[in-house]
Each structure stands twice: as C-alpha cells, then as structure tokens.
N, CA and C atoms as a LAMMPS dump frame, in Angstrom:
ITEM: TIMESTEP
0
ITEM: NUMBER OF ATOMS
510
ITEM: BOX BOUNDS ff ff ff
-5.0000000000000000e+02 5.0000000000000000e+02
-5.0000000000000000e+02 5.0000000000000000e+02
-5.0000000000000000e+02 5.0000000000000000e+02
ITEM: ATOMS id mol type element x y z
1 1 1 N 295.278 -15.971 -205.796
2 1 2 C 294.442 -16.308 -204.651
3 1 3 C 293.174 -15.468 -204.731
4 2 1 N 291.809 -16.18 -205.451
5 2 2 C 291.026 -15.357 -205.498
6 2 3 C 289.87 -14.823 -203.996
7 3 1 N 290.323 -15.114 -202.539
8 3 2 C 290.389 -14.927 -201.186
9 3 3 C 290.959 -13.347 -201.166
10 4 1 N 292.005 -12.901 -201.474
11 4 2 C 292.727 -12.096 -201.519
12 4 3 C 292.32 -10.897 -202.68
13 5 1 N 291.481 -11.163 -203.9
14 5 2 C 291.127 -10.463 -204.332
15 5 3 C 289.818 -10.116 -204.235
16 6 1 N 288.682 -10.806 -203.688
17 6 2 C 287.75 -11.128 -203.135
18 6 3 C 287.923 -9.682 -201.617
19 7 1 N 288.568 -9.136 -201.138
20 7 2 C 289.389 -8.436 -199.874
21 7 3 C 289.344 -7.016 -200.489
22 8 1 N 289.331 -6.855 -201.85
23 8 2 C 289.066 -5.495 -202.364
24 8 3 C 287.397 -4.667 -202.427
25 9 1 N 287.206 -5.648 -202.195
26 9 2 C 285.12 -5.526 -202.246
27 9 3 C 284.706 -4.848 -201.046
28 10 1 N 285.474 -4.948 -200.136
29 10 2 C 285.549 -4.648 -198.842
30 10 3 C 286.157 -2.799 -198.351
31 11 1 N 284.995 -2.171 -197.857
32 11 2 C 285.942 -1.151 -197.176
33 11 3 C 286.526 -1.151 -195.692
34 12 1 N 287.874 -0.702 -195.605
35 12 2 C 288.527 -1.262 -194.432
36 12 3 C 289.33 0.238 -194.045
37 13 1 N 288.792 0.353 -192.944
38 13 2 C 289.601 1.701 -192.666
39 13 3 C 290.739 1.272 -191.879
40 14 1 N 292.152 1.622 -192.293
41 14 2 C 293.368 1.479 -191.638
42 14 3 C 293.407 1.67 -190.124
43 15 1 N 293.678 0.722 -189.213
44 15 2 C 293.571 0.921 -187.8
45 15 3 C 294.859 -0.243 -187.224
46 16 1 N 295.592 0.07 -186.888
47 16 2 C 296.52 -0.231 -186.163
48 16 3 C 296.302 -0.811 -184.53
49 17 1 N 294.838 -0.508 -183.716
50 17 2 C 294.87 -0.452 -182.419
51 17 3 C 294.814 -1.583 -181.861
52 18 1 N 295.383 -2.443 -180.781
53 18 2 C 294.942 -2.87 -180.025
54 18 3 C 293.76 -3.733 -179.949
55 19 1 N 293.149 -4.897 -180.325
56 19 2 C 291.953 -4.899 -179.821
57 19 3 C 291.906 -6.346 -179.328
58 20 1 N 290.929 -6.664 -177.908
59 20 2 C 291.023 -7.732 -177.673
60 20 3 C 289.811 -8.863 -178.59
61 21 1 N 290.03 -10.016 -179.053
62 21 2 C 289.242 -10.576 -179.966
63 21 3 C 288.897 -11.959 -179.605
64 22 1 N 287.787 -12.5 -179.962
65 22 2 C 287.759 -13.95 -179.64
66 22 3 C 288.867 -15.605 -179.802
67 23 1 N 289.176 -16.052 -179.132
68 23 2 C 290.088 -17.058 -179.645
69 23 3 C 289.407 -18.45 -179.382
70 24 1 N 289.751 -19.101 -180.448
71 24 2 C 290.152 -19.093 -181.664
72 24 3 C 289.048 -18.449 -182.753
73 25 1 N 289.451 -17.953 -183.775
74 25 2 C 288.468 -17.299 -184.948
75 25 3 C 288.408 -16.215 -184.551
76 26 1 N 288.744 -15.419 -184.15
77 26 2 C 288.712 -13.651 -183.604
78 26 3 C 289.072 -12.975 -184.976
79 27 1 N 288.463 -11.997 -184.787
80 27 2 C 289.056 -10.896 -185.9
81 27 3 C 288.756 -9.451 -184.724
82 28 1 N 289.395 -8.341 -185.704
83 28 2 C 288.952 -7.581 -185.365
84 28 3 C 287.873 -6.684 -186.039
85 29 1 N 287 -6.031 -185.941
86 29 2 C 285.991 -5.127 -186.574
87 29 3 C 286.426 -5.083 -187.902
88 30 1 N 285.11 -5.802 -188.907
89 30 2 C 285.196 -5.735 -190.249
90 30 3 C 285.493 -5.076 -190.933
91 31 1 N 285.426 -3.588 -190.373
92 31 2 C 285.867 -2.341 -191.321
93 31 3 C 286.819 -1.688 -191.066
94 32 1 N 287.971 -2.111 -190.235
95 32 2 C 289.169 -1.513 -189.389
96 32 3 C 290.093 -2.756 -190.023
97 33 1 N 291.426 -2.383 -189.797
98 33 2 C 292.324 -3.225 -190.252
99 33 3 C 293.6 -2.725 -190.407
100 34 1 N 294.642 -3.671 -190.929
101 34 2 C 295.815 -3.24 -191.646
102 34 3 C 296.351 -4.328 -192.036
103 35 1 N 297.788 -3.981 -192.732
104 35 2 C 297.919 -5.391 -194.197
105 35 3 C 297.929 -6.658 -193.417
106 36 1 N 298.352 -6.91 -192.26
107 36 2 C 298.572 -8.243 -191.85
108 36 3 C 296.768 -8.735 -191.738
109 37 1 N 295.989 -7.767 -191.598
110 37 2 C 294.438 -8.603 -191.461
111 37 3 C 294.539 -9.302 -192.789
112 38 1 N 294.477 -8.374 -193.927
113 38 2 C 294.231 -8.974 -195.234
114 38 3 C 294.752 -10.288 -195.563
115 39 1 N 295.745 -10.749 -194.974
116 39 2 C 296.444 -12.07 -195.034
117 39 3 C 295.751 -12.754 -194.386
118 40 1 N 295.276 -12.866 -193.016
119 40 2 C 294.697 -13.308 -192.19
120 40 3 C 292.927 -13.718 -192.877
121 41 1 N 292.384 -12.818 -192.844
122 41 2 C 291.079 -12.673 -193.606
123 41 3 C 291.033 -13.284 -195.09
124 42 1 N 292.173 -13.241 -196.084
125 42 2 C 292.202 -14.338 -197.04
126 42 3 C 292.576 -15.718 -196.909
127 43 1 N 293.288 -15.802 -195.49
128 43 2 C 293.351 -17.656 -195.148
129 43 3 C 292.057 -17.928 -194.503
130 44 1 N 291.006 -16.863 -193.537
131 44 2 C 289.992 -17.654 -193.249
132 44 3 C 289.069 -18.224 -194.168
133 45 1 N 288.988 -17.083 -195.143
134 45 2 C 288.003 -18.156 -196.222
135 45 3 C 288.702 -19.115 -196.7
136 46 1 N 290.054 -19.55 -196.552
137 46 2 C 290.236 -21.017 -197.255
138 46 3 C 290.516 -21.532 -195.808
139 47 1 N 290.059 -21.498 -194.528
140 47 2 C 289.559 -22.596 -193.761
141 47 3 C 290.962 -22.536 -192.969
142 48 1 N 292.033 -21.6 -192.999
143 48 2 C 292.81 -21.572 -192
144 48 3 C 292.56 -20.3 -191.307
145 49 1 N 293.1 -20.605 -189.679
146 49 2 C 292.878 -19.387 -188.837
147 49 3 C 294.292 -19.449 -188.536
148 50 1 N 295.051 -18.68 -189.231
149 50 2 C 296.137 -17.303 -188.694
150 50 3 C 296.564 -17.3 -187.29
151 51 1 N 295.278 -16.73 -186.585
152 51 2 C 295.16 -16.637 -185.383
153 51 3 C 295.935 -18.088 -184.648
154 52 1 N 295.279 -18.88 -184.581
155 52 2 C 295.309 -20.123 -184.232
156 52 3 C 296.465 -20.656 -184.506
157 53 1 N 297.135 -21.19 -185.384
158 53 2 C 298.263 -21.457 -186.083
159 53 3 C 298.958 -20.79 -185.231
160 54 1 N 299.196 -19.091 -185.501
161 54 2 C 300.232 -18.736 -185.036
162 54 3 C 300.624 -18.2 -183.699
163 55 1 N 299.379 -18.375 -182.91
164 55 2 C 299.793 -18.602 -181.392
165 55 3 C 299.886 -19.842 -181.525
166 56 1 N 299.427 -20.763 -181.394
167 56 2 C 299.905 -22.413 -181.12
168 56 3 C 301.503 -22.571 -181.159
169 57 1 N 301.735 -21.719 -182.4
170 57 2 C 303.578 -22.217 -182.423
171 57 3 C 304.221 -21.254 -181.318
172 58 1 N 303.273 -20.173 -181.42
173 58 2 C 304.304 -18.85 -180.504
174 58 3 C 304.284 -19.615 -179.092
175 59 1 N 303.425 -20.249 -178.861
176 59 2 C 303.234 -20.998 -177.38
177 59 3 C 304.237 -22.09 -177.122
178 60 1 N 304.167 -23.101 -178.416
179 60 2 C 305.7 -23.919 -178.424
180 60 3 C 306.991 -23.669 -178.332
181 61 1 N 306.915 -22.29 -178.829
182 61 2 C 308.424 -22.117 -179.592
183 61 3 C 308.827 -21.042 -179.53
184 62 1 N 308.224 -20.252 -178.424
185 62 2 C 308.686 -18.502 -178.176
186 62 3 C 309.719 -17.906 -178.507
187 63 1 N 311.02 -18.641 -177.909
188 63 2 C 312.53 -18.259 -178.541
189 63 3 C 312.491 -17.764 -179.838
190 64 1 N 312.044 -18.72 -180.81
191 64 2 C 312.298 -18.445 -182.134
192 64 3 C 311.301 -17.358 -183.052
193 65 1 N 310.901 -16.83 -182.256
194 65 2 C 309.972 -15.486 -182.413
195 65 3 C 310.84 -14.21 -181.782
196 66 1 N 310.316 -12.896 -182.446
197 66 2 C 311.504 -11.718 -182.789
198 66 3 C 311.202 -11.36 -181.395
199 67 1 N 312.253 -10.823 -180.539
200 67 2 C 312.232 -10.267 -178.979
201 67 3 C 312.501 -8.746 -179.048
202 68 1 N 312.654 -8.111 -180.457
203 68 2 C 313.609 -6.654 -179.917
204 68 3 C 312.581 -5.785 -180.454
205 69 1 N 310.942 -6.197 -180.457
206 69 2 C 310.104 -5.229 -180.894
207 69 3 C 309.079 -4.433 -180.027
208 70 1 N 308.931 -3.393 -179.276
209 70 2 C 308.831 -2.247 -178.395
210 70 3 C 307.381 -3.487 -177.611
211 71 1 N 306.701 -3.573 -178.725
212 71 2 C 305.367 -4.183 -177.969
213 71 3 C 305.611 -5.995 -177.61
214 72 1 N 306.453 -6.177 -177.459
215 72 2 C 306.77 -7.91 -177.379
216 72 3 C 306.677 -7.605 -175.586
217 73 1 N 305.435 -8.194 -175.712
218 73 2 C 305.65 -9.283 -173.948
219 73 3 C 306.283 -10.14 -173.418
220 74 1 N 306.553 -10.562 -173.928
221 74 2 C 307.226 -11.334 -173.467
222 74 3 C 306.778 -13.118 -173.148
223 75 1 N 305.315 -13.021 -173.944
224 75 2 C 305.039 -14.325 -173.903
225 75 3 C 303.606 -13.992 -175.2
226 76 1 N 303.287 -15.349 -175.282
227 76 2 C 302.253 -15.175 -176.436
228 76 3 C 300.802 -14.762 -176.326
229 77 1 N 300.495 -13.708 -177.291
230 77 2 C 299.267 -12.805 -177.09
231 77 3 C 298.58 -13.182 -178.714
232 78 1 N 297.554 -13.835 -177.867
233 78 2 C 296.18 -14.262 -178.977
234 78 3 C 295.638 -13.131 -179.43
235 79 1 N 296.005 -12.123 -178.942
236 79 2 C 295.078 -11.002 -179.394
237 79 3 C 295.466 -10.575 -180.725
238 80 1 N 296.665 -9.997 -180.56
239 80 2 C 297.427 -9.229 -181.627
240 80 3 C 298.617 -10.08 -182.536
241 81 1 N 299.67 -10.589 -181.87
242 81 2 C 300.503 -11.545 -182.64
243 81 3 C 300.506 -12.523 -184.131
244 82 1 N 299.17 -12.929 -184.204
245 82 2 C 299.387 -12.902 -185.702
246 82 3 C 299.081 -11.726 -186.406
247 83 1 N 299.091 -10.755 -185.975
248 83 2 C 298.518 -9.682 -186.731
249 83 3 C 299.733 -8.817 -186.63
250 84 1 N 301.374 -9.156 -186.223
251 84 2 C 302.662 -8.35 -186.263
252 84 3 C 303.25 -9.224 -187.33
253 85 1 N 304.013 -8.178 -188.529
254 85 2 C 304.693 -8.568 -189.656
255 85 3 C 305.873 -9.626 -189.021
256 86 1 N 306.461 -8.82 -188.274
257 86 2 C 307.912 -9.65 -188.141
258 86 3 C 307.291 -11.301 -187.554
259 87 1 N 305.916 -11.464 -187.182
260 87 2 C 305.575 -12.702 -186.606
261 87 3 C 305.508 -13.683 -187.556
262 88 1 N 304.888 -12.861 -188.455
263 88 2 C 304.093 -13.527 -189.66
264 88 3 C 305.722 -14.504 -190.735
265 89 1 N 306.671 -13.491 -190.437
266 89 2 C 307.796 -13.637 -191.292
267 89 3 C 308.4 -15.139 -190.398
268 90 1 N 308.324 -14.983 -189.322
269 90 2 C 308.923 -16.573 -188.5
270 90 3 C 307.907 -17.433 -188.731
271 91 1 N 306.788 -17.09 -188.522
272 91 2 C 305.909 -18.154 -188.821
273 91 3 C 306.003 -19.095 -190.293
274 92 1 N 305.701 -17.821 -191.432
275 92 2 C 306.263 -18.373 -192.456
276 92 3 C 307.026 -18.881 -193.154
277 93 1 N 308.355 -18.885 -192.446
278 93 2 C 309.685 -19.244 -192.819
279 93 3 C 309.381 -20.877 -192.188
280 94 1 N 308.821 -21.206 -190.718
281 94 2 C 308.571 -22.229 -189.835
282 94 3 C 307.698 -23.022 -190.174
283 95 1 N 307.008 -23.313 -190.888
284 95 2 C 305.941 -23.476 -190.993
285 95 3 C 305.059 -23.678 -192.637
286 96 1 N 305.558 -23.113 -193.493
287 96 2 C 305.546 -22.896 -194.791
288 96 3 C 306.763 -23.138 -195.486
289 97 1 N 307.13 -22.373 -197.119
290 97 2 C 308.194 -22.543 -197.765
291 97 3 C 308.674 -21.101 -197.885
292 98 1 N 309.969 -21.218 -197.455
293 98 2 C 310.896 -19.748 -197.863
294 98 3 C 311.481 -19.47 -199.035
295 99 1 N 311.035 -18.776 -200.067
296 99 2 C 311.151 -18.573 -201.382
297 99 3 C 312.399 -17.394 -201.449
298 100 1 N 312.964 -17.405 -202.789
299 100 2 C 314.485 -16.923 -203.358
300 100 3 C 313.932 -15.231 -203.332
301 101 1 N 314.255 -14.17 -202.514
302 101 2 C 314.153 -12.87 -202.924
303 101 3 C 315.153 -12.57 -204.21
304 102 1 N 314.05 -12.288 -205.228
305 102 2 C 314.951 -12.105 -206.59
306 102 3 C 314.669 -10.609 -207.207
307 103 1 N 314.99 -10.017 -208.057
308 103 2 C 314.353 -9.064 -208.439
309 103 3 C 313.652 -9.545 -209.968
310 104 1 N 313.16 -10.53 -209.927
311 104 2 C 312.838 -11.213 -211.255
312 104 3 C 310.867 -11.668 -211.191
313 105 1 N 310.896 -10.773 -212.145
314 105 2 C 309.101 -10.968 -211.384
315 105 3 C 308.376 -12.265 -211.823
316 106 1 N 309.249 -13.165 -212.654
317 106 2 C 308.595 -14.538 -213.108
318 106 3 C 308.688 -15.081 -211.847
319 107 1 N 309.43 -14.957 -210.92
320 107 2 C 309.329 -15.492 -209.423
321 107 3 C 308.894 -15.309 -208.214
322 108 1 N 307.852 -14.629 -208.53
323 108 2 C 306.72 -14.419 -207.675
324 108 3 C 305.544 -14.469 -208.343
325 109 1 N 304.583 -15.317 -207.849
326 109 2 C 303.705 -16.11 -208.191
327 109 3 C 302.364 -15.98 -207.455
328 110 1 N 301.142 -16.267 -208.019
329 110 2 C 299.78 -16.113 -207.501
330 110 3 C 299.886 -16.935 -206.042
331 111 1 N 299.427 -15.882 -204.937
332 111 2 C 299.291 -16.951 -203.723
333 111 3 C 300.734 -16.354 -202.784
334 112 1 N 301.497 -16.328 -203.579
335 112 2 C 303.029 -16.073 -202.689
336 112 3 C 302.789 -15.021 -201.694
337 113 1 N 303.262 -14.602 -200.262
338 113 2 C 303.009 -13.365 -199.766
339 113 3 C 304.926 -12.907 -199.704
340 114 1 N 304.267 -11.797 -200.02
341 114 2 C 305.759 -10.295 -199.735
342 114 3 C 305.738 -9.655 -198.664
343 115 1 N 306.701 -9.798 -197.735
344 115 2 C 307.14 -8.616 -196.689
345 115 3 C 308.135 -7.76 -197.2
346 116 1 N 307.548 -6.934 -196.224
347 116 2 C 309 -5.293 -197.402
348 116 3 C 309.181 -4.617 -195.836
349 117 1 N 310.041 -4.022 -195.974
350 117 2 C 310.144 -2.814 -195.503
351 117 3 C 309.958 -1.766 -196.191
352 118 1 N 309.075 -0.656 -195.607
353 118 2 C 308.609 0.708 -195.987
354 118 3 C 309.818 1.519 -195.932
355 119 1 N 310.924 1.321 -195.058
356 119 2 C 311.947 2.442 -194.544
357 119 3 C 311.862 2.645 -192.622
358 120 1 N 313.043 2.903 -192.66
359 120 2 C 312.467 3.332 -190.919
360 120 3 C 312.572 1.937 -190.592
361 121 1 N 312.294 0.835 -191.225
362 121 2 C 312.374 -0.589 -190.151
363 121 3 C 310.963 -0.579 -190.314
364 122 1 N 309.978 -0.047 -191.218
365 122 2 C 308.479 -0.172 -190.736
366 122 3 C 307.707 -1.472 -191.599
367 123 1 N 307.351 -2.597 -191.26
368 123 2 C 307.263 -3.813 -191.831
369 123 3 C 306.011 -3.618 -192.347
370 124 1 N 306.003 -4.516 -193.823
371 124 2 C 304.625 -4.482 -194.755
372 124 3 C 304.465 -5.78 -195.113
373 125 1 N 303.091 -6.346 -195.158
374 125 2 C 303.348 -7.973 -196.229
375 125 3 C 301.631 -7.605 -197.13
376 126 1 N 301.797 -8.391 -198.113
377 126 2 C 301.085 -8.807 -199.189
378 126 3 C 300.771 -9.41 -200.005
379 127 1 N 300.084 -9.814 -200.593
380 127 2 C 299.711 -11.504 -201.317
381 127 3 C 299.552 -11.1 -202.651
382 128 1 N 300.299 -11.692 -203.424
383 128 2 C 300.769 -12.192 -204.707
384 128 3 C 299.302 -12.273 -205.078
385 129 1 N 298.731 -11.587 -206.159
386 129 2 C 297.185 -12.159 -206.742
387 129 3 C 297.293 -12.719 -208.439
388 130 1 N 296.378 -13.318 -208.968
389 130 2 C 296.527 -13.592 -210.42
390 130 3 C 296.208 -12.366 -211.235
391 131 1 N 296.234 -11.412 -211.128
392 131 2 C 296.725 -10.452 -212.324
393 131 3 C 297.464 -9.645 -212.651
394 132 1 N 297.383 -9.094 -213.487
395 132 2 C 299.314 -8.442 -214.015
396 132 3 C 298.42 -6.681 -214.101
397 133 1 N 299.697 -6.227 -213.841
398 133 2 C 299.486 -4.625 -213.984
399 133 3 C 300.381 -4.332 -215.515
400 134 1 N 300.096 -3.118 -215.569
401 134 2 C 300.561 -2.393 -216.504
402 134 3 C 302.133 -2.896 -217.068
403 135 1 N 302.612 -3.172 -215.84
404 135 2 C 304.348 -3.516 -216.152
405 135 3 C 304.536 -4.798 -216.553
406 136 1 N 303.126 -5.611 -216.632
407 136 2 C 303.423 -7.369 -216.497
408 136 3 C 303.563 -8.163 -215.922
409 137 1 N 303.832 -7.471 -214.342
410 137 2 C 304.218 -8.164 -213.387
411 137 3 C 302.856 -8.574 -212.401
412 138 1 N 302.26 -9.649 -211.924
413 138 2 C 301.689 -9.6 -211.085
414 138 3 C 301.924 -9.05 -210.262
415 139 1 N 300.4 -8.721 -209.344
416 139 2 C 299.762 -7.152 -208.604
417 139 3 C 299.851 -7.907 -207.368
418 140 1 N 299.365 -7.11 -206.382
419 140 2 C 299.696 -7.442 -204.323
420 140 3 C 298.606 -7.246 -204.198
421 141 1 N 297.908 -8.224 -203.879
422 141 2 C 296.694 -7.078 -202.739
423 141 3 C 297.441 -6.787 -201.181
424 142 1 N 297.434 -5.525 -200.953
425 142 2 C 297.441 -4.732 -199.785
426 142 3 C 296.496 -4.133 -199.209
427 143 1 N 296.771 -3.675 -197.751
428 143 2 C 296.312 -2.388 -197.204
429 143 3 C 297.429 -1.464 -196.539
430 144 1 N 297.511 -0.788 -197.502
431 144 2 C 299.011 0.349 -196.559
432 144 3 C 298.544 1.589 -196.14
433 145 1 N 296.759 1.711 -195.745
434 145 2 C 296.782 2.678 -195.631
435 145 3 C 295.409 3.222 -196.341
436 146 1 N 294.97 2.615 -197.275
437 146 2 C 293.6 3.091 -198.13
438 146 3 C 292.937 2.249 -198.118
439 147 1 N 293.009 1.204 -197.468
440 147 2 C 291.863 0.086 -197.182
441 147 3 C 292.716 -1.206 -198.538
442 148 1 N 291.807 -2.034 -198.863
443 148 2 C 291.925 -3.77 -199.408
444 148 3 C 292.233 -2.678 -201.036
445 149 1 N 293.633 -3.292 -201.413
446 149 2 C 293.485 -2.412 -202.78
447 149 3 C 294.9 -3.951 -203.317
448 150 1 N 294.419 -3.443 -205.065
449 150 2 C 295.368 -4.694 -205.773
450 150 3 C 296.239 -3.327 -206.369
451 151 1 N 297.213 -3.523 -206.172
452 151 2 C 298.41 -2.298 -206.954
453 151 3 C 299.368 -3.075 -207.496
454 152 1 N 300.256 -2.864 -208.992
455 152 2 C 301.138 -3.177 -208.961
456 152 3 C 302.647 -2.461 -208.479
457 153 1 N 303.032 -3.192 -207.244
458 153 2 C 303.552 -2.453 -206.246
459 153 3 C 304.616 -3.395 -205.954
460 154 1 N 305.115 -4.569 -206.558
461 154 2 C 305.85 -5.683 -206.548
462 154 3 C 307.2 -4.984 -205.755
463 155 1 N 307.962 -4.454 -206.579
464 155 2 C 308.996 -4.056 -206.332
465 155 3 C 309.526 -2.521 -206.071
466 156 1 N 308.362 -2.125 -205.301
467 156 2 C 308.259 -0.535 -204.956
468 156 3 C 309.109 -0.426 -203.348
469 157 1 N 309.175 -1.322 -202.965
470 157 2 C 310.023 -0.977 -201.48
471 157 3 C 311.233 -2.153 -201.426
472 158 1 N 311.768 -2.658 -200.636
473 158 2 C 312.48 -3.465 -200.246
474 158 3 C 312.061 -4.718 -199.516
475 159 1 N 312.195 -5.497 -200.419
476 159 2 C 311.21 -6.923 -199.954
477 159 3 C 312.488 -7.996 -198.999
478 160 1 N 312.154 -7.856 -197.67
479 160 2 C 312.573 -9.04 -197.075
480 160 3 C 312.114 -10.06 -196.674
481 161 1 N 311.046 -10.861 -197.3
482 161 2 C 310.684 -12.177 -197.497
483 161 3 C 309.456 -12.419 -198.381
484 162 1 N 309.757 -13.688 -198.938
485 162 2 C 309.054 -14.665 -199.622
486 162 3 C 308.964 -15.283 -199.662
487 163 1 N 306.89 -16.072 -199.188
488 163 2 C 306.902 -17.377 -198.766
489 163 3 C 305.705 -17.686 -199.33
490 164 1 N 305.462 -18.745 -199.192
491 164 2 C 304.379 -19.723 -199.402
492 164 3 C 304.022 -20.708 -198.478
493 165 1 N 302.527 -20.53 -197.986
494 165 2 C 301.761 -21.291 -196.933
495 165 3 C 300.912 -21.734 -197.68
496 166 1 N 300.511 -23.124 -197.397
497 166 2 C 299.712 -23.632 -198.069
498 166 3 C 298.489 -24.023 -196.996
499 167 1 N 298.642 -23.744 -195.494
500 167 2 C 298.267 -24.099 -194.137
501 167 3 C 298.595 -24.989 -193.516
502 168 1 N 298.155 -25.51 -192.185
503 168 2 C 298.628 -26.634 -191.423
504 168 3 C 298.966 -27.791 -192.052
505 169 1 N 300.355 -28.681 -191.861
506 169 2 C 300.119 -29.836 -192.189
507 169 3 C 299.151 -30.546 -191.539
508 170 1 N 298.583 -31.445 -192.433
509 170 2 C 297.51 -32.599 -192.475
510 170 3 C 297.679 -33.547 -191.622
C-alpha cells in the first residue's frame, strides 16, 4: 500500500489525546497521532474515511462493538472511535475479510493490517507494506511511539488479527 508508505515522509509526534474533530473527514492535527491515525490517514488518500464508515456501523450496530473498555460511552463517538484498536478489529472483521493468524510470513501480504497486543492488554495495528526487511518478511508501517516508521516488526509481539479492507461496498 503505497498510502501507507507515503505516511513515513511525515513527522508525527505520538499523542494519544482526546480531540474533538470535524465529521465527516476530521482528523486530528497533522503532526500528532498514533498507529490507528496511520491506518486512517492511508485509507483517506485512497478515498475512504475511517471516520465515517466506522461510526455509521457503530450507530447501527453498537452491541457488536467491545463494551469492557474504561473509555466506552456508551454510545457512538465521531470523535475518537475509529481511532480505538479494539474498534478497528470489529469493524474489520464486519465489514472487510478476516484473515488466518499464522506464524508464516508468506501470509501476510501488501495492504493486510495487523493488530497485536504489546502486553498488558495494550492494543497495536499496522499495515502490511510492499517491502521486505532484512529477514524477508514484509515490513509494517507503524507509529508505536516515534512517529510514521516501516520496521520489520511482523512478528515481534502477539498478533490478534488479520484483515483486509478493501472499503465500502459499492
């Protein structure tokens, strides 16, 4: 996904906060962020809004969105919600294709995104890019922390999902 590698050009200082944003097409401040923007910010240049998408369903379909996470309201927030991992993981499963967690790196593919856990329960995702690192394996672009970076980092934590969005059906 050259959107996603295109995201490294960029400096992005890690920010976690709060912020209220325009809907639909909101972001937050170009140079603030964390990994779920980078996902977000590589579907807007291919003409999907994140945002949009994934309140629309959270508005349909609340139940089937995660309830046991400290900041859940209890109803759907345009602000922040596509921008929480565990959201991104229902969305994608709902909405997209749910791919085989393997430890086999021919099966993860340019475009695919990875959620992991860090440890602690602390959720990460990242997009599959077209080039290979040192080990052979295609690289992630992330932000965990140092801004838009491509690492090969495939299988450095514990990956609980793999999917593929291709955007709204047509």
């Amino acid at each position: 996904m050259n959107a996603a590698t295109e995201r490294t050009n960029h400096t992005v200082r890690y920010d976690p906060a709060y912020v209220r944003i325009p809907y639909p097409g909101g972001d937050v401040p170009a140079d603030t962020g964390v990994c779920t923007d980078e996902v977000i910010r590589s579907y807007r240049v291919l003409g999907v809004d994140l945002q949009k998408e994934v309140h629309e369903d959270m508005a349909r379909n609340l139940s089937a969105y995660p309830r046991k996470w400290r900041w859940d309201s209890g109803k759907p927030d345009s602000n922040i919600d596509h921008r929480r991992v565990p959201n991104l993981m229902v969305f994608f499963q709902r909405k997209g294709e749910t791919l085989p967690i393997t430890t086999h790196p021919e099966d993860y593919g340019p475009g695919d995104l990875v959620t992991y856990d860090l440890g602690g329960n602390v959720p990460h995702i990242g997009i599959v890019v077209d080039r290979k690192g040192a080990s052979g394996r295609y690289m992630i672009e992330h932000n965990i922390g140092q801004g838009p970076r491509i690492e090969d980092v495939l299988f450095n934590w514990k990956i609980t999902g793999h999917y593929r969005y291709y955007g709204p059906a047509s």
